[in-house]
C-alpha positions as semicolon CSV with decimal commas, in nm:
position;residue;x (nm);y (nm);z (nm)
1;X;-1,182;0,264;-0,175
2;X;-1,125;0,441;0,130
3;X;-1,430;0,734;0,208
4;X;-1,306;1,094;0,197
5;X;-1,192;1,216;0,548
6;X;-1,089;0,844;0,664
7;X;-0,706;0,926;0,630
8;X;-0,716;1,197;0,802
9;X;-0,874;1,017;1,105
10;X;-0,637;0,731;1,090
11;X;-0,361;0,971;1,066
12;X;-0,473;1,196;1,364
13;X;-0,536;0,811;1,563
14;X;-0,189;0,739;1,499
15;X;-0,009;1,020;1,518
16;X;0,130;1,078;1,187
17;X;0,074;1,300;0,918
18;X;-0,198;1,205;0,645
19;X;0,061;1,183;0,311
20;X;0,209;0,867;0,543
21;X;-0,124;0,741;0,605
22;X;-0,195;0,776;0,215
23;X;0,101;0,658;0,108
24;X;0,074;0,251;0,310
25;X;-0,310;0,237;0,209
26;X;-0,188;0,283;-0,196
27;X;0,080;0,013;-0,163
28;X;-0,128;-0,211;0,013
29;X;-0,396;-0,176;-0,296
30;X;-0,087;-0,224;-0,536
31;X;0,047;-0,504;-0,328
32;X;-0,283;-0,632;-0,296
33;X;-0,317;-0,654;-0,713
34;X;-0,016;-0,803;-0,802
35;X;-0,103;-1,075;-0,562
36;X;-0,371;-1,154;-0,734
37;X;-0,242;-1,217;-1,065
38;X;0,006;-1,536;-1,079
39;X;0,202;-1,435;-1,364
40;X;0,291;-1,125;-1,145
41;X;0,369;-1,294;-0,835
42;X;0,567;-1,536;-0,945
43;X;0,774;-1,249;-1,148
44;X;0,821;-0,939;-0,874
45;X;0,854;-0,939;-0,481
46;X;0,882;-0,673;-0,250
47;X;1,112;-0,630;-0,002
48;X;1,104;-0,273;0,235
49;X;0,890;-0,120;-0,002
50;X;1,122;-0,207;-0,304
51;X;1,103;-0,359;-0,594
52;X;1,280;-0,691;-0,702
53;X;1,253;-0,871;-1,010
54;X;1,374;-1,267;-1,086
């Protein structure tokens, strides 16, 4: 997990406000999840953030 006070100094770093920052780092855990389960990568993808199911 990330420590308390990191988004905010990634956000001020890239110039963007911290809901944005908090916002990719929670995908990327989710994203990061389903990838590791088979059944659930072979089932969803992901394409701009949305959701697509075969």
């Amino acid at each position: 997990m990330i420590k308390p006070g990191e988004i905010q100094k990634i956000a001020a770093a890239a110039g963007v406000k911290d809901p944005q920052i908090e916002k990719e780092y929670m995908l990327s855990r989710i994203f990061k999840g389903i990838s590791q389960y088979k059944e659930l990568s072979d089932f969803l993808v992901f394409k701009d953030q949305k959701l697509i199911r075969f």
